[in-house]
C-alpha positions as CSV (number, residue, x, y, z in Angstrom):
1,X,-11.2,-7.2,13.8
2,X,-14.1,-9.4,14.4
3,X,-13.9,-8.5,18.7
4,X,-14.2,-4.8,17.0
5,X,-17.1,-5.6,14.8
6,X,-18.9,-7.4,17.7
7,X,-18.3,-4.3,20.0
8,X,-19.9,-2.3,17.0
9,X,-23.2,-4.5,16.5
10,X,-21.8,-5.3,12.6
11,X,-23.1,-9.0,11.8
12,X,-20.6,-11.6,11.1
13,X,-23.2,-13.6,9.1
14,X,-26.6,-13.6,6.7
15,X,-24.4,-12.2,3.9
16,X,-25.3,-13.3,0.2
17,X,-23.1,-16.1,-1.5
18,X,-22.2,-12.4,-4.4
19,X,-20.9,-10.8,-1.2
20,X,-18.9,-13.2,0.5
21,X,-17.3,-14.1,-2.9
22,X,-16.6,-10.2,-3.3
23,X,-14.8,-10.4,0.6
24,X,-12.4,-13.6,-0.4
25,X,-11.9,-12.4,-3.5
26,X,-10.7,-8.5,-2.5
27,X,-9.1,-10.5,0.3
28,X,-7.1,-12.9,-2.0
29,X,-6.4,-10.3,-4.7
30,X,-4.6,-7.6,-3.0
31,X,-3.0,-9.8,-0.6
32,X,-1.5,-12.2,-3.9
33,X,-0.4,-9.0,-5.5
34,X,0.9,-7.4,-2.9
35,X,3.1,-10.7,-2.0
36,X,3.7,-10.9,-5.7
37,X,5.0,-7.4,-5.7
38,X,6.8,-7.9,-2.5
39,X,9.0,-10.7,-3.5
40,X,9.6,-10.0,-6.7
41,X,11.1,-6.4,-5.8
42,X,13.3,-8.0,-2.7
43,X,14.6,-10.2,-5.3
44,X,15.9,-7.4,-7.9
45,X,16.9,-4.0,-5.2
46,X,18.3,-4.1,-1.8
47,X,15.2,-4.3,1.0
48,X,16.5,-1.2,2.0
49,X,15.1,0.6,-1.1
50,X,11.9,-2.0,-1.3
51,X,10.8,-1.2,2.5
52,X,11.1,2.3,2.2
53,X,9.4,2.3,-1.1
54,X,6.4,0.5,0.7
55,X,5.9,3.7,2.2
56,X,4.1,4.8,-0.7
57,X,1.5,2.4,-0.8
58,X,-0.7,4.4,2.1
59,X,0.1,7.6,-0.5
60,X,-1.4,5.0,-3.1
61,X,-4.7,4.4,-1.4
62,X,-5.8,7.5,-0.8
63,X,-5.3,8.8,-4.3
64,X,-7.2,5.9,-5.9
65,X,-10.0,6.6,-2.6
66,X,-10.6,9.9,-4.3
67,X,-12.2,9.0,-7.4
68,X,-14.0,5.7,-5.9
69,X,-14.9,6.7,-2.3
70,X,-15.1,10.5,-2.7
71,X,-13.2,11.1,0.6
72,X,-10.5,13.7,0.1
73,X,-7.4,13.6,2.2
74,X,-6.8,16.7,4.2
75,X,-4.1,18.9,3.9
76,X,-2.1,17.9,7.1
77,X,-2.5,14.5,4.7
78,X,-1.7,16.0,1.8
79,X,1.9,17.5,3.2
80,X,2.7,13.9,5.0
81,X,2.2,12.6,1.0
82,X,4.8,14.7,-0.3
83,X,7.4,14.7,2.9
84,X,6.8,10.3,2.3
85,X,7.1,10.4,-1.4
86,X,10.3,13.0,-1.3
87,X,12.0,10.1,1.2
88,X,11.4,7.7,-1.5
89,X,12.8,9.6,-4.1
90,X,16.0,10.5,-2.0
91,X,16.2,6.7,-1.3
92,X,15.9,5.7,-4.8
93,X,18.2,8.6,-6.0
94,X,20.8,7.6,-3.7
95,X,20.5,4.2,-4.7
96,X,20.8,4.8,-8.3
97,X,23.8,7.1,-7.9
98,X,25.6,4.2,-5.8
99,X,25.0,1.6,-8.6
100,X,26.5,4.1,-11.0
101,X,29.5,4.8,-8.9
102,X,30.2,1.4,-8.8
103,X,29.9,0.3,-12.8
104,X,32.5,3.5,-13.0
C-alpha cells in the first residue's frame, strides 16, 4: 500500500497528531473486533460454517457505506449480495439441520 500511495503522489507524512490517532485507532478497532469475532465464532461452530459466514462481511460494508459514504452498490453488486447471503443461509441451514439430526 504505501509503493501504491507513492506511485499516486499521496503524502505519507505532515498529518496532524487528531489524524494519525484517527488512522491507529480505525486500524486497531476493526482489526481487535474482527479477531475478537473471529476466534470466538471458531471456538463455538465448525470453521466451515465461520469461513463461509465471513463471506458476508464485504455484503456488510457496503450496506453501512450507503448511509456514511453515499456510494450505492450497483446492481450487478446488488445480485452478487443476495447469491453470497443465500450461500450463507444454505450453510447455516444445513448446519442447523445436522445438529438436530444428531440430538434425535
Amino acid at each position: 500500500m504505501r509503493l501504491e500511495n507513492i506511485l499516486l503522489g499521496n503524502p505519507l507524512t505532515g498529518y496532524d497528531q487528531k489524524t494519525i490517532a484517527v488512522f491507529f485507532a480505525t486500524a486497531i478497532i476493526s482489526q481487535l473486533i474482527g479477531y475478537l469475532m473471529s476466534s470466538y465464532s471458531l471456538g463455538h461452530l465448525p470453521a466451515s460454517v465461520v469461513s463461509v459466514t465471513m463471506i458476508g462481511q464485504p455484503i456488510i460494508t457496503a450496506i453501512i457505506a450507503v448511509p456514511l459514504l453515499g456510494e450505492m452498490p450497483v446492481p450487478s453488486q446488488i445480485i452478487g449480495g443476495f447469491i453470497a447471503l443465500a450461500g450463507i443461509y444454505l450453510v447455516n441451514v444445513s448446519h442447523e439441520s445436522k445438529i438436530k439430526g444428531q440430538e434425535n
